[in-house]
C-alpha positions in Angstrom: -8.8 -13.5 4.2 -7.3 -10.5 1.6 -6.7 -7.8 3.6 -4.5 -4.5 3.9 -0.7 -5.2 5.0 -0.5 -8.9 3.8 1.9 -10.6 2.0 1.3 -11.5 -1.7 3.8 -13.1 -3.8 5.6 -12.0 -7.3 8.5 -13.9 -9.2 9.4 -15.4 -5.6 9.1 -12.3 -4.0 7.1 -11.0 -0.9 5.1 -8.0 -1.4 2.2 -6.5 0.7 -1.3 -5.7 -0.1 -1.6 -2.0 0.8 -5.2 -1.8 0.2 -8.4 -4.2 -0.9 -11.4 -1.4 -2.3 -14.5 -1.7 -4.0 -15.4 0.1 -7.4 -18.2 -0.1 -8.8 -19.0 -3.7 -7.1 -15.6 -4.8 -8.1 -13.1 -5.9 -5.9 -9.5 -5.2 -6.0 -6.0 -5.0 -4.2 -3.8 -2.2 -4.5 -0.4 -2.6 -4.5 2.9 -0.3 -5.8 3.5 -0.8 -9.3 7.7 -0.5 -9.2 7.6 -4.4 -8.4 6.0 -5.3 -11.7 6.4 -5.2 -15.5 3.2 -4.3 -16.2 -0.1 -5.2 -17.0 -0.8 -8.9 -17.0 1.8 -10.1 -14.3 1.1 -12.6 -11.9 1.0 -13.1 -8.7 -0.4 -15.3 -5.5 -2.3 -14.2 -3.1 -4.3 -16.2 -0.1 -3.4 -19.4 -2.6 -5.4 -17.9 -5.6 -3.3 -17.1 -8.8 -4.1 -13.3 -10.3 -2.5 -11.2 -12.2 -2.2 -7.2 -12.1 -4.9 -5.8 -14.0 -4.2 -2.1 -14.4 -1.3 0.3 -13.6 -2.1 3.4 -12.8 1.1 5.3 -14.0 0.5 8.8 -12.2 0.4 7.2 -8.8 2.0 4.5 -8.9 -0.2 1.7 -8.1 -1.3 -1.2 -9.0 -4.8 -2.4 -9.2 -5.3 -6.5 -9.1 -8.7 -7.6 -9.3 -10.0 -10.2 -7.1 -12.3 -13.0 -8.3 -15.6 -12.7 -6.6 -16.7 -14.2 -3.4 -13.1 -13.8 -2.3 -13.1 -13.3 1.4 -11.4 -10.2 2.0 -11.6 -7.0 4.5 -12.4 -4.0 3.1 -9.9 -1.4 3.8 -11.2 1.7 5.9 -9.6 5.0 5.2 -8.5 8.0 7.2 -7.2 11.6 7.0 -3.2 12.1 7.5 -2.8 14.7 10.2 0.3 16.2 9.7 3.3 16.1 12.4 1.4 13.2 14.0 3.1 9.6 14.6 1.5 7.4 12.1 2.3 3.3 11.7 3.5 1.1 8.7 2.2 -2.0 9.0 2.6 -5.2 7.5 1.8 -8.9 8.5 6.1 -9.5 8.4 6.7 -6.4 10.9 5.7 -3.2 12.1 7.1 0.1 12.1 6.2 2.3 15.3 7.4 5.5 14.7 6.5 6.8 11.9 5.3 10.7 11.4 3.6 12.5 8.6 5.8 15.5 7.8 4.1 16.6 5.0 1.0 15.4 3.2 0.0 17.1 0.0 -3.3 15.7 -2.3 -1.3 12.7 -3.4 1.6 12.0 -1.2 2.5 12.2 1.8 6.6 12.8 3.0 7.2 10.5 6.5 9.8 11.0 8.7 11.4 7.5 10.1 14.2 7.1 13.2 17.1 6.0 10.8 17.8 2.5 12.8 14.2 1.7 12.2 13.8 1.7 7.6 11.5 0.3 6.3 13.5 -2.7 4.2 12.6 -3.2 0.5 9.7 -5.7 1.0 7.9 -3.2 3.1 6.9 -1.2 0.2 3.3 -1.0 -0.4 2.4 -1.2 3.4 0.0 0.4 4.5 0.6 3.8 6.7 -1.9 3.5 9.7 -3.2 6.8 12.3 -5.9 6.1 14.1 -6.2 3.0 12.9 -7.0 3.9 9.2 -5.5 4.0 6.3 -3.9 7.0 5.2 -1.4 6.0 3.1 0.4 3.7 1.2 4.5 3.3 1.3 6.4 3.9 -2.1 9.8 4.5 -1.5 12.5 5.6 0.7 15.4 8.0 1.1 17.9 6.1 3.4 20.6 9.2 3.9 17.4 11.4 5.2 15.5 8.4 7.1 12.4 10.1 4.7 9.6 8.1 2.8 7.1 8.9 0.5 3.7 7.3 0.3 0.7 7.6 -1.9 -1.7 9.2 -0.1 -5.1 8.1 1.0 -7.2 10.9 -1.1 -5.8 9.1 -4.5 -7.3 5.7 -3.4 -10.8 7.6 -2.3 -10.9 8.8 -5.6 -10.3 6.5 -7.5 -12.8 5.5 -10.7 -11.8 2.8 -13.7 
């Protein structure tokens, strides 16, 4: 089954699925973009051989569609509640303490305890409160123990 916080594969590389949506009947995964060249890439996931099918640039996501009757779990979404402990989540490890310092309408600014990073193959994990969705990890500032992840309001709103 596709769902948030599995793995997916690229040039011999884990990644994780941050989020599986529905638009307009269509079904896709969303990933960061920073792990791919572009448009067109490949990848596996759950065995099946896709390729990214649109970057969105001003987020910095990918969107990979998914063939149809793949089995997947549709990702439910929630509201970041600032200065809350939130959880990033992947099927490789979790993250317990993580808290939403800031979230703005497209990001959201986490603050992490600085033996406990999130390592490079985390990216794209989904950030969990209340068991939903509110966000999905992007990058990380190891000399601040900060992160930055692309909020869930981006992925509500998203229309292709």
């Amino acid at each position: 089954m596709i769902k948030s916080g599995n793995s997916f594969f690229h040039n011999g590389k884990r990644g994780t699925i941050g989020a599986v949506i529905s638009l307009k009947g269509v079904l896709y995964m969303v990933t960061v973009s920073h792990i791919f060249q572009g448009e067109g890439d490949r990848l596996t996931v759950d065995g099946k051989r896709l390729a990214v099918t649109r970057i969105l640039k001003d987020h910095g996501l990918a969107l990979i569609e998914l063939p149809a009757g793949s089995e997947v779990e549709i990702t439910e979404f929630g509201s970041p509640a600032e200065l809350e402990l939130a959880v990033l989540i992947n099927d490789i490890r979790t993250i317990h303490y993580c808290r939403v310092v800031n979230s703005g309408a497209s990001l959201l600014f986490l603050g992490f305890q600085c033996h406990d990073m999130p390592e490079p193959e985390d990216s794209g994990s989904p950030i969990v409160q209340g068991g939903k969705v509110i966000g999905i990890m992007s990058s990380t500032t190891l000399d601040t123990c900060m992160g930055m992840a692309v909020s869930s309001n981006v992925l509500r709103s998203l229309e292709i």
